[in-house]
Short mmCIF file of the C-alpha atoms (twelve columns), coordinates in Angstrom:
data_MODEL
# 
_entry.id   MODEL 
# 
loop_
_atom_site.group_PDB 
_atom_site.id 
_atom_site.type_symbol 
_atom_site.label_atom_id 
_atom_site.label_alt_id 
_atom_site.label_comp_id 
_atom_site.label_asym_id 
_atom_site.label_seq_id 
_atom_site.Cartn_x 
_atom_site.Cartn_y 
_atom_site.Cartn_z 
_atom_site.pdbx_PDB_model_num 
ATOM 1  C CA . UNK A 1  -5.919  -11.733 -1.972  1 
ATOM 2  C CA . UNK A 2  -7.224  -14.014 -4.664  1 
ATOM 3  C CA . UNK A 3  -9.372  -13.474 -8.110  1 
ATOM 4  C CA . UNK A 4  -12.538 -13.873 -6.343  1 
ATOM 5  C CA . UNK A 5  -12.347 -11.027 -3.626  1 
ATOM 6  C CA . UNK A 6  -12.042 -9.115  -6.738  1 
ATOM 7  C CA . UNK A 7  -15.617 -9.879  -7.991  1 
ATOM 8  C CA . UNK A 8  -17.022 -7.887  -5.345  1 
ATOM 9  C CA . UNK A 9  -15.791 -4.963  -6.645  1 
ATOM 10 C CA . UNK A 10 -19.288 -3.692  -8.448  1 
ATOM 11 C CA . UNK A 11 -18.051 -1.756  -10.937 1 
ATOM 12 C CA . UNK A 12 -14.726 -1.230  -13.405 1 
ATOM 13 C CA . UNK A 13 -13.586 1.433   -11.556 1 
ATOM 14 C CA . UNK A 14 -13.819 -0.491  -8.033  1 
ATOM 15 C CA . UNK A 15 -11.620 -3.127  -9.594  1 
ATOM 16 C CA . UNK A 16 -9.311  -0.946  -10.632 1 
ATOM 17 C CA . UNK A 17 -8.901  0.556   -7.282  1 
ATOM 18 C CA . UNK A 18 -8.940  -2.958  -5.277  1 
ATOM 19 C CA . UNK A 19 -6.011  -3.854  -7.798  1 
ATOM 20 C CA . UNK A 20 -3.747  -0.857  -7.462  1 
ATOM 21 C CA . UNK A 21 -4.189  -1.888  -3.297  1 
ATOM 22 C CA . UNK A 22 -3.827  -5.505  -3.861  1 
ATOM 23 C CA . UNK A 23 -0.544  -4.500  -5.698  1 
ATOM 24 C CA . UNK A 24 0.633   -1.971  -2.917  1 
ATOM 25 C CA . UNK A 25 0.219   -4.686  -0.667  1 
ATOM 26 C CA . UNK A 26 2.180   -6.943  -2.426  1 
ATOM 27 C CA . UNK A 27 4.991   -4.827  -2.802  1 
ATOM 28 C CA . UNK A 28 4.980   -4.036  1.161   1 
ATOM 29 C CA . UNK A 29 5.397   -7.939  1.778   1 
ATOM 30 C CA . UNK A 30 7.941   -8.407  -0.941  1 
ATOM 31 C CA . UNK A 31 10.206  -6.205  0.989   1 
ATOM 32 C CA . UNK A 32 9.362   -6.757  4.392   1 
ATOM 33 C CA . UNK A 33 7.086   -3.927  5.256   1 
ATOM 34 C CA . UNK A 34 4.302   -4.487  7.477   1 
ATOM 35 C CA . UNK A 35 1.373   -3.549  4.855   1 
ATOM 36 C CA . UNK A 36 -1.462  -2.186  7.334   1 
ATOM 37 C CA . UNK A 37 1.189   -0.005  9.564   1 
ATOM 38 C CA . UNK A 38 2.620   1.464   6.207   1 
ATOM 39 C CA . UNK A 39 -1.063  2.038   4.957   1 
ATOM 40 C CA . UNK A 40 -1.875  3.734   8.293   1 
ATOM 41 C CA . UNK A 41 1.299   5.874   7.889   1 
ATOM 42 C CA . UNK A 42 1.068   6.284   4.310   1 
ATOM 43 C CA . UNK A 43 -2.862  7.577   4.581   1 
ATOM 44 C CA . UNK A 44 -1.636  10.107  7.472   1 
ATOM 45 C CA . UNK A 45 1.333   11.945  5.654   1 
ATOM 46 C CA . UNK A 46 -1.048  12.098  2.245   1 
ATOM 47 C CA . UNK A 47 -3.914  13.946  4.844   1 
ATOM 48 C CA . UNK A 48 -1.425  16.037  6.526   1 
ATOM 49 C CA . UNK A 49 0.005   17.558  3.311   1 
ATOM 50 C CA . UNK A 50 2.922   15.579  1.901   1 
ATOM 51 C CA . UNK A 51 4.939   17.317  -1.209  1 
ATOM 52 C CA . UNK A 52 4.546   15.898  -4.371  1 
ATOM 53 C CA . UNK A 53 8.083   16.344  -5.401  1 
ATOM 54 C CA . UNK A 54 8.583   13.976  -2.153  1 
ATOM 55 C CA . UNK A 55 7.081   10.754  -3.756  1 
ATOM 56 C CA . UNK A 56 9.779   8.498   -3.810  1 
ATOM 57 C CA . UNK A 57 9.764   8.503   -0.002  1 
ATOM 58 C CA . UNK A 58 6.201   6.984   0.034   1 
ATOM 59 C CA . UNK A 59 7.062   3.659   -1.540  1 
ATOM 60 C CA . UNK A 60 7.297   0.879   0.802   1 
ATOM 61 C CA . UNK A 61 10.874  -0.174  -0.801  1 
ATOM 62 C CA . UNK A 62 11.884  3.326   1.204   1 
ATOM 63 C CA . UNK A 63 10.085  3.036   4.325   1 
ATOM 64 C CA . UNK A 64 11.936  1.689   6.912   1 
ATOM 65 C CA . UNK A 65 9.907   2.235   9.999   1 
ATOM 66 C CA . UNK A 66 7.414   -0.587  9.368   1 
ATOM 67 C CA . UNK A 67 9.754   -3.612  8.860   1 
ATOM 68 C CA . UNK A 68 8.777   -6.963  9.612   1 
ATOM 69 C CA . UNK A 69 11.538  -8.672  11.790  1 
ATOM 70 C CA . UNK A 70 12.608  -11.912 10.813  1 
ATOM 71 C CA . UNK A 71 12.499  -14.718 12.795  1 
# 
């Protein structure tokens, strides 16, 4: 994820969504979360009706189902 995927965005708001993603995704690999099984599991529990008041739970820091085993 560099600067220049970024400048396909096509408009302000575009950027600003590619950057809140490009920041989720970086915060999956910082601790160990595989990003696109988190996403996957992240996008079904918002669709299905997750609680706000539950939103701490979302964060990849407190999912522990999609860790990447070391080697």
């Amino acid at each position: 994820m560099t600067r220049r995927n970024a400048l396909f965005a096509g408009h302000d708001e575009g950027g600003r969504n590619w950057a809140r993603f490009a920041s989720l995704i970086g915060t999956c690999k910082m601790n160990g979360v595989e990003p696109y099984a988190y996403l996957r599991d992240l996008f079904m529990k918002l669709a299905t009706g997750h609680l706000a008041r539950d939103i701490d739970a979302l964060m990849p820091w407190a999912n522990t189902q999609h860790i990447i085993p070391t080697k």
